[in-house]
N, C-alpha and C positions, 0 to 999 in steps of 0.2 A: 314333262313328258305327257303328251297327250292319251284318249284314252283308245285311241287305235292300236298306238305304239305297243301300250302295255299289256292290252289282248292279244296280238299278235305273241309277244312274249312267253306270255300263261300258256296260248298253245302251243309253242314250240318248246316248252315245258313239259306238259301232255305227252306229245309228240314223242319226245328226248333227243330232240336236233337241237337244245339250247346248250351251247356247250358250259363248261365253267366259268371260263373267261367271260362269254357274254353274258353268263345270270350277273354276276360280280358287278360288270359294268351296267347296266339295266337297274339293277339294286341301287347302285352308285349316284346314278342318276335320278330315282326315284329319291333317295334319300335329300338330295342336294333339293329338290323342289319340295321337301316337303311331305310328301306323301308314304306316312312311317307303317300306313296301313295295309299299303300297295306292296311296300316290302315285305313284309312280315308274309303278305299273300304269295310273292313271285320265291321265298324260298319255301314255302310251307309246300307249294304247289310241282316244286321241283325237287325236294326230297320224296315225296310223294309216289313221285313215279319215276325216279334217278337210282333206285336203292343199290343197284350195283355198278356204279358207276366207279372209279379207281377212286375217283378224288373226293367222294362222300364226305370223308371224314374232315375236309378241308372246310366244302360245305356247312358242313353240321359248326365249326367253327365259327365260322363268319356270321351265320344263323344265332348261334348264341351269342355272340356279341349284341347285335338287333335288339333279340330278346331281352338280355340285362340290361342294354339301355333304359326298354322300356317297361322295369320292372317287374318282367314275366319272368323269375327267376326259377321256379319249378320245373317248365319246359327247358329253361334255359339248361338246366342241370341235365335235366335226361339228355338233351343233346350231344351235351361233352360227356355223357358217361356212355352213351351210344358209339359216338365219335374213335373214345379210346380201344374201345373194344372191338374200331376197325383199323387202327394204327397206334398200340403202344407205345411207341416210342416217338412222337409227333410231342414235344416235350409245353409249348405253348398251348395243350390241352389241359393241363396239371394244374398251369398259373391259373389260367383262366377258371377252371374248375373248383379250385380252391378258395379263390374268391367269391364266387357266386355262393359256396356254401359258407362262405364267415358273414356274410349278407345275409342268407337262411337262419343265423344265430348260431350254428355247427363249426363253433370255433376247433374243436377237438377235429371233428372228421378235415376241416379245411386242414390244419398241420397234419394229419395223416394225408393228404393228398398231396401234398407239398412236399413231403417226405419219402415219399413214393420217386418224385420226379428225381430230386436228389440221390435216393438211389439207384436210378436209371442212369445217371450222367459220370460214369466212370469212365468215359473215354476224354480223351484230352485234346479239344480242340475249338474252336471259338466262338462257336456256336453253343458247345455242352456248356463251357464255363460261364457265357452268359446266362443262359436258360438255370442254372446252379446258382450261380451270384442270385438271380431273380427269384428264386425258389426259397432260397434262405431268407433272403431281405422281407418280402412276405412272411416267412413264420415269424419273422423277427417282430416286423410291426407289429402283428394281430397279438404277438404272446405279450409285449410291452403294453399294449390297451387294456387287459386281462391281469398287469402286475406280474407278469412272468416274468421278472427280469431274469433272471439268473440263465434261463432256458434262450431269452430273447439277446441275451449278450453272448451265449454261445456259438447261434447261429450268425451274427455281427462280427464275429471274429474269425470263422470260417470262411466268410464271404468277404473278408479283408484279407485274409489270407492268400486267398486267390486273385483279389484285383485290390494291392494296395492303396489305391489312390480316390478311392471313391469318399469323396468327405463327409456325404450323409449319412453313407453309413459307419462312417468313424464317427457324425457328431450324436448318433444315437449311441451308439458302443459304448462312447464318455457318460451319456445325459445314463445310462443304463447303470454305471460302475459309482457314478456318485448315488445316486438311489440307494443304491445297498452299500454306502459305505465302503467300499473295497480302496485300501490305500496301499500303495499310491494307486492314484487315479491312471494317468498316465502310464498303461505297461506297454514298452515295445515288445515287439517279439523279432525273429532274423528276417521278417516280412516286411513288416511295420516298424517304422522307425518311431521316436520320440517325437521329433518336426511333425511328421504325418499326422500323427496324431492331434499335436498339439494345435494343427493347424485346423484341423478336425472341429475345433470346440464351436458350439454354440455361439453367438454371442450372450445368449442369458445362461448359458452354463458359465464363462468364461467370468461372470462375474459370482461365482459359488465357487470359482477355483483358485481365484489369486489376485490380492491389491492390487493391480498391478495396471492404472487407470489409461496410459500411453500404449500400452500394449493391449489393451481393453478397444481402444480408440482406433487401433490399425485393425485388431481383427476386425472393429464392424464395419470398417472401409475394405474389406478384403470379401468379406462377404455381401456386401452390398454390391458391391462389383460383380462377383461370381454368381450369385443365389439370386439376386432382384437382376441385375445387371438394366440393361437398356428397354424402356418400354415398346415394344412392339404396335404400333399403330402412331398416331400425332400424339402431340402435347399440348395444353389446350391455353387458347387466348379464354381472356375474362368479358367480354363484351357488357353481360347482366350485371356482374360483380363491380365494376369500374362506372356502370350510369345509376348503380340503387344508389337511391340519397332518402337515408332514415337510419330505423333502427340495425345493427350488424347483423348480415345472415353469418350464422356459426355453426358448421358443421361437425358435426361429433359422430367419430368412425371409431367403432368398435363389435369387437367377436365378444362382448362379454356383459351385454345389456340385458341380466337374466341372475339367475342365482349364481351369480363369482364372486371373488373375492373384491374384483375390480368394481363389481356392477353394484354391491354394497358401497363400497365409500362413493361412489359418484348419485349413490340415489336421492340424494335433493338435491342435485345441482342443479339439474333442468327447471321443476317449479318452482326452486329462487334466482330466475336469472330475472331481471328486473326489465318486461317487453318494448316498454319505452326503447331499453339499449341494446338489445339484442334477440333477433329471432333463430330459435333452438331448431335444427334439421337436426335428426338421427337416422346415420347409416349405421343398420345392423347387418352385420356379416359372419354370424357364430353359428352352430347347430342350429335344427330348427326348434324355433323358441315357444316357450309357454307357461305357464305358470304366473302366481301373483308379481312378481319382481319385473319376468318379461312383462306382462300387460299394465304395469303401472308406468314404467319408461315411456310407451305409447301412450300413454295418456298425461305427461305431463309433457312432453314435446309438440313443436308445431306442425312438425312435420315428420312424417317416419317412413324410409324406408328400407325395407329388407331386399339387402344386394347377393345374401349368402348363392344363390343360382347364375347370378348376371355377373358376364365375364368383368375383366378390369378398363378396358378402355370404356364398354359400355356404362360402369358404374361410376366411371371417373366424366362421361358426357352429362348424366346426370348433375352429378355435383354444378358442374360448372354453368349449365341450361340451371340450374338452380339459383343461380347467381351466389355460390358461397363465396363470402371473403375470406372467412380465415376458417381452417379445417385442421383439426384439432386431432390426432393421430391417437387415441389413446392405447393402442397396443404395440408399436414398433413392431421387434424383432420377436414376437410370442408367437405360438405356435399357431394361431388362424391369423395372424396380423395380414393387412393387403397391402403390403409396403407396393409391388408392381403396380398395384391402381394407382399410389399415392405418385410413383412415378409419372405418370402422365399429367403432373401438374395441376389437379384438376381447380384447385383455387389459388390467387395472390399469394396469400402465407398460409403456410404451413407450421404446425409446432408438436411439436414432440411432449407428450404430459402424460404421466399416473403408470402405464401399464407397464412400462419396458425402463426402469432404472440404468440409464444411462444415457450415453450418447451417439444417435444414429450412424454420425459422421457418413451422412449423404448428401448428394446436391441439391437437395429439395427440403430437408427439414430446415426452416429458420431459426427458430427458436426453440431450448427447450424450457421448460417450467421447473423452478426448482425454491430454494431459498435460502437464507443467507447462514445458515450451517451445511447445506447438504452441498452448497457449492460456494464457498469462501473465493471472495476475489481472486484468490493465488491460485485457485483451482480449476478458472475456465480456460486454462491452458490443456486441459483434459477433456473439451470438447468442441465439437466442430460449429455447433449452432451456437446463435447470442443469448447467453444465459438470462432470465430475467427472472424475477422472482416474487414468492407468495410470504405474508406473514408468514406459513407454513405450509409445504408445497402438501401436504396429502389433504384430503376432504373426509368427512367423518358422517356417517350412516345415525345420528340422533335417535332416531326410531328403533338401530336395532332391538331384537328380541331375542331378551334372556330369558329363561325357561325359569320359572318358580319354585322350583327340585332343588332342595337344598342336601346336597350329597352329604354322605359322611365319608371318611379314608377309609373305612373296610370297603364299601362300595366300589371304591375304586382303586382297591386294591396297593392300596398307601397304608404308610406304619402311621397306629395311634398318633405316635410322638413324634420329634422329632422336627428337622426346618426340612419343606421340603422345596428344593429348587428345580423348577421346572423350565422346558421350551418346548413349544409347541409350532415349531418352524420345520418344514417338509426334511426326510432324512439326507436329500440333497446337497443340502446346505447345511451337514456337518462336518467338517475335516478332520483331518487327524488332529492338529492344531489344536482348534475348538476344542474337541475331547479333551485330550491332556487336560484341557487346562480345568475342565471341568471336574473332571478325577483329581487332579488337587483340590480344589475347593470342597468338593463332598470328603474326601481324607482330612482337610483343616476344620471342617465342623462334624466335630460325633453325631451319628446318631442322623445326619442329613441322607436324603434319598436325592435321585437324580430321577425327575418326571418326565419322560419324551411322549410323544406321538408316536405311534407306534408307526414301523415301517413292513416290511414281509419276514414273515418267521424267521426265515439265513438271516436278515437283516438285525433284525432285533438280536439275535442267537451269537452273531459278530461281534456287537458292541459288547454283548455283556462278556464273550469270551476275551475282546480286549481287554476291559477294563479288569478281568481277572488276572492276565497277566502284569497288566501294571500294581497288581498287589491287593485291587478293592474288591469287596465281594459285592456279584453279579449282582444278586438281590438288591442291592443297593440303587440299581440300574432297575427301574419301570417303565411299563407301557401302559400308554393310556388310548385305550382302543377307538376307531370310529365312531362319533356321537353325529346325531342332528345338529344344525348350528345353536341354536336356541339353548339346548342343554349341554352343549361343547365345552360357552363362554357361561355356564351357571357352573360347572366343574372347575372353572379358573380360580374359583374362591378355595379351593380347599391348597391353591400354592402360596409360598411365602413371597418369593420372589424369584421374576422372570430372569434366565441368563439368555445373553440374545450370541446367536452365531455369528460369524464371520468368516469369511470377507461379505456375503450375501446375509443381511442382517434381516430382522422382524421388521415387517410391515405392516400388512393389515393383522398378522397377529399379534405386533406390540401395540397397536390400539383397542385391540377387543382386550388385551390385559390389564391398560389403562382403562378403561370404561369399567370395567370389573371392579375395579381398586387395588390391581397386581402390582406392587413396582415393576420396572424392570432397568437392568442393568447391560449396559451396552460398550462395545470398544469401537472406538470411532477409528476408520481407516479412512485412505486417499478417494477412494472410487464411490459413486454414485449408491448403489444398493449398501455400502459399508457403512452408508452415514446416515440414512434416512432414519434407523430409530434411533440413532441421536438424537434429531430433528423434534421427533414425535413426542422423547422423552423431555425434551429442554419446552416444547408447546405446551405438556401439561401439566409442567413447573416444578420440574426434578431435575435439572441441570447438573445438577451435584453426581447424578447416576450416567454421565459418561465418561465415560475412560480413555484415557489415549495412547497406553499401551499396554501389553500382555501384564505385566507385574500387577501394576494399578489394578488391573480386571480383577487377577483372580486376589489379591489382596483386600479388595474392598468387599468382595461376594464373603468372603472370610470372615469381614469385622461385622457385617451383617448379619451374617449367620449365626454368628455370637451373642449378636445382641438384640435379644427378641424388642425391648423397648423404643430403639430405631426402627427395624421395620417396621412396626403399630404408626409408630408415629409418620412413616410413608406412606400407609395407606391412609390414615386421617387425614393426612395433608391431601393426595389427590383425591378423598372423596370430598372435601371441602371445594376446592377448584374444578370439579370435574365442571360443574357448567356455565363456568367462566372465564377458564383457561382457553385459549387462544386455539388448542390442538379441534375441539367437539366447538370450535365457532364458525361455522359451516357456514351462517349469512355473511359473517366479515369475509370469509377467504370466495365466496360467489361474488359481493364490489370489489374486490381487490384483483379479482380474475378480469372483472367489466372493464375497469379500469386500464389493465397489463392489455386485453384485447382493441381498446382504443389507439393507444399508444402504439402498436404493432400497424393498425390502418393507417396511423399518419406518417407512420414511416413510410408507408409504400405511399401514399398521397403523395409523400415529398419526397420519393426517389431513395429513399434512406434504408429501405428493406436490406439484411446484413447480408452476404455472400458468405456461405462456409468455403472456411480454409481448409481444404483437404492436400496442401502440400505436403510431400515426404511420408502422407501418411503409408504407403506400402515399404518405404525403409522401416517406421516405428511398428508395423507388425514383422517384418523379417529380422530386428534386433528383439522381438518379445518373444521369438523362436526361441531366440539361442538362449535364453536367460533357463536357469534352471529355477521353478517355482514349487515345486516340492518338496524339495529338501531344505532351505531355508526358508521359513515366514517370508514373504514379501513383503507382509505389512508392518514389519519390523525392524523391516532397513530403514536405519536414519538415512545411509546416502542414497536413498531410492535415487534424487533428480540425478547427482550425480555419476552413479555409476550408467545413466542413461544418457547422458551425457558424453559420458567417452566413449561410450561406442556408438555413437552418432559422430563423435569429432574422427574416430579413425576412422570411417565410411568418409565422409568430406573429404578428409587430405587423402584418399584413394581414389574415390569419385566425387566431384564436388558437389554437394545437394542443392535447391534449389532452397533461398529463405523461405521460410515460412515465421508464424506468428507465436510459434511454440519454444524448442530450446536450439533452434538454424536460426536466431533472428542473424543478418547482417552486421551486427556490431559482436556479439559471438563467434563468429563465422573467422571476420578477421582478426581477434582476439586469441582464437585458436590456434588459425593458423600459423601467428606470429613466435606463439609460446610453443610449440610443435616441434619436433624433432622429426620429424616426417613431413618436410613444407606437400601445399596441395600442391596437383598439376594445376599449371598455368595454361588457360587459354589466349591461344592470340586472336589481337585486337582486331574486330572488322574491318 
């Protein structure tokens, strides 16, 4: 827009011959070229001298949006607080309003303004119950960033209530009720069904909820579908990727190259990659970053940039103008992951590794990383990408820092005496399950304490009133509060030995207990997150501490607990191995990574790059519906394949499914059918 046009504007601004219609569009147009200064002027200029005009308050709207864009959040506020005090019941003043003040830090006044709207919306009709549903879903997020759960799963439930079918906010509702512990996870109400819900789940909640790895596998095919679905703009050829002839460009995409949990075990990967074979790009896409951890990643990479602002196609043009070959996903389905980017193809291969314990099961990840406990031959029927494998698929942080503090158990609030068995896994990843079983174990050794991480007051106040009714006293049951990292993992010395949860087991915190000299003891299930500290425990050469099923668990935590000259002798043994065990040999598993990323380029060199099978997988999520996972262990059924099996076989002889590479191969199929009482429908021949 030229600068006659937008003069012309400002005076019939002036004037107040600019009607609404034409500020809006005038704005519109100003915005579209650019010119966010020229806006800011043509509404500044027209409320100015509009002030009673009917439709002010609409203005004053549109104006504040401007303003929050561009970080003028003060003004921004007075507008909608001006605004509403020319049309209360304009209900998209409230959302907006309330957001500008959780941006202000006024997390409290933003639920009071949200709360306001909500009480406004008693009439019943499509507009109120959107503007409701939207009012809730907000308090909800802001109170879950705060640890509100109990308040934030309120509003979740209300706002399900009213619009059953919304699955984000059914998959917070869940991510909210495991937090605190509340079992069963899963409650319908006459609104919400069971399905609803269950279809609701995460895929990284989904594996804190249930073994349950074929059901695991539909849901992230269901949600890759619905949540990432089709990328919006091209998909990109490789033209730079496919003429480099040298070292591998390798691209490493993550929201967590900073103080994480993730960004700890991958912090020597980059300065031990070996340049000769490989050149390090790092896409950062997390908060904005800082600190020693952030600016050491930048400095041990070749290339770094930060996409967290640049939309997805533009960051995936990137990549590709980069010439990556292989791009390395390290967060899948986690909460900043850019799986949408990843959809646009932006390099040859693609692999799935470290952040997201499992399997994408989408058309783009090829490979995932894993190794030969976490994914046993018989088990890459439980994923969609070509499984390859690491001496031990996790990377270990050598350098961490343990704090000097040598605690004592009054400090921290632990009995003199006594074995005390601890976990230090998010309260997310407790179930009922796990508990029990952990309540027997502390009943089979007198005098044992049970050491958690604490979780929020209800939360902790829950376990300990379960565990009262199951007979033990609460006190028995500790919390061990928020530390710095450094003196978190110097605290870890005062436990005997680690019990690890399930189905979503220890990860990075059964390695900071190994590094410690913690044993830890583990039950190995079906699914990706159930086995990795297996993994971790057989790497730093305690094989003997995994389990493979519930009895054995809490039987062996018992014979342990008993016998203090076993445990000594576990932690002798890993402090002996700790810096030559296989788990903290972070250069071997950087060549063995080089290595696995070679092999992946000559497949695509020679046409060989794998295709995921994603047949049937939307029947294997509509049979993991029906399954009931609460009420009995999943990880406990011997006939898991089985019973998954017939209810796949009576879908077939109903509807015939298409083979696939999982339990529909074609020699099943008519094996089935033959043995059936129920033949399939037959199609006739072309």
């Amino acid at each position: 827009m030229n600068n006659e046009v937008l003069g012309r504007a400002l005076s019939q601004a002036v004037e107040r011959t600019l009607s609404v219609t034409d500020l809006i569009r005038v704005a519109d147009q100003l915005k579209l070229g650019g010119q966010v200064g020229a806006v800011d002027a043509i509404y500044s200029v027209w409320i100015q001298h509009n002030g009673d005009n009917s439709l002010l308050y609409a203005v004053l709207f549109n104006y504040a949006v401007i303003l929050s864009d561009a970080g003028k959040l003060t003004v921004a506020k007075e507008c909608l607080e001006r605004a509403i005090q020319l049309n209360a019941e304009f209900m998209p003043l409230y959302i907006n309003l309330g957001r500008v003040l959780e941006r202000l830090g006024g997390i409290g006044d933003a639920v009071a303004c949200w709360s306001k709207a909500v009480e406004k919306l008693a009439a019943v009709n499509g507009a109120a119950v959107h503007h409701k549903t939207t009012a809730l879903n907000q308090m909800a997020r802001t109170l879950e960033a705060v640890t509100k759960d109990e308040l934030a799963e309120e509003m979740l439930r209300q706002s399900l209530d009213l619009v059953p079918g919304q699955k984000e906010v059914a998959q917070h509702f869940l991510a909210a009720r495991q937090r605190q512990c509340k079992w069963p996870v899963i409650e319908p109400t006459d609104r919400v069904s069971t399905r609803q819900l269950l279809a609701g789940l995460s895929p990284l909640s989904v594996a804190a909820h249930t073994d349950d790895p074929l059901f695991q596998l539909g849901l992230a095919h269901a949600y890759n579908k619905s949540d990432v679905g089709r990328p919006r703009g091209v998909m990109f050829d490789w033209p730079a990727a496919v003429a480099h002839d040298g070292p591998l460009k390798v691209g490493y995409l993550s929201s967590d190259l900073r103080e994480h949990a993730v960004g700890h075990l991958v912090s020597e990967i980059f300065a031990l990659h070996d340049r000769a074979k490989v050149e390090v790009f790092a896409y950062y896409s997390g908060p904005p970053g800082s600190g020693p951890m952030h600016d050491h990643f930048k400095a041990t990479c070749d290339h770094w940039h930060d996409i967290t602002q640049v939309d997805d196609e533009t960051a995936a043009r990137r990549m590709a103008e980069d010439g990556i070959q292989i791009l390395i996903d390290l967060n899948g389905y986690t909460r900043e992951g850019r799986t949408k980017l990843i959809a646009h193809r932006p390099a040859p291969v693609i692999v799935n590794w470290l952040g997201y314990p499992g399997t994408t099961a989408s058309p783009y990840h090829h490979y995932v990383i894993a190794d030969d406990f976490i994914i046993p031959p018989d088990h890459e029927l439980y994923y969609s990408e070509q499984v390859l494998r690491l001496p031990c698929y996790q990377p270990n942080n050598r350098h961490r820092i343990v704090a000097d503090k040598a605690f004592t158990r009054a400090e921290l609030g632990l009995p003199e005496t006594g074995v005390v068995f601890c976990c230090f896994n998010g309260t997310h990843k407790i179930t009922r399950f796990t508990f029990d079983r952990w309540l027997k174990i502390i009943e089979g050794v007198p005098g044992s304490v049970l050491w958690l991480l604490t979780g929020s007051e209800a939360t902790n106040a829950r376990l300990k009133d379960y565990a009262a009714a199951k007979g033990i006293d609460p006190e028995r049951v500790v919390f061990a509060g928020k530390m710095k990292n450094a003196e978190h993992l110097a605290r870890y010395r005062q436990a005997d030995l680690f019990l690890d949860t399930t189905p979503y087991g220890a990860h990075t915190t059964c390695s900071d207990a190994l590094w410690v000299g913690v044993p830890v003891l583990t039950y190995a299930g079906r699914s990706f997150a159930s086995r990795v500290c297996g993994s971790l425990v057989a790497s730093a050469g305690l094989p003997e501490l995994i389990t493979t099923d519930a009895e054995a668990f809490v039987a062996t935590a018992i014979a342990l607990g008993r016998d203090p000259d076993r445990l000594a002798g576990l932690r002798a043994k890993l402090a002996a191995g700790r810096d030559s065990c296989v788990l903290f040999d972070t250069p071997l598993l950087v060549r063995e990574l080089e290595r696995l990323y070679g092999d992946m380029w000559r497949a695509f060199r020679e046409d060989r790059l794998p295709v995921p099978d994603l047949a049937n997988l939307d029947e294997y999520f509509d049979v993991g519906l029906e399954l009931e996972h609460e009420a009995i262990e999943m990880q406990t059924r011997a006939d898991y394949l089985d019973l998954w099996r017939q209810a796949l076989d009576l879908r077939d002889r109903f509807r015939p499914l298409a083979p696939d590479s999982r339990l529909m191969t074609r020699d099943r199929q008519a094996a089935s059918a033959a043995a059936g009482a129920v033949p399939r429908l037959q199609r006739k021949k072309a």
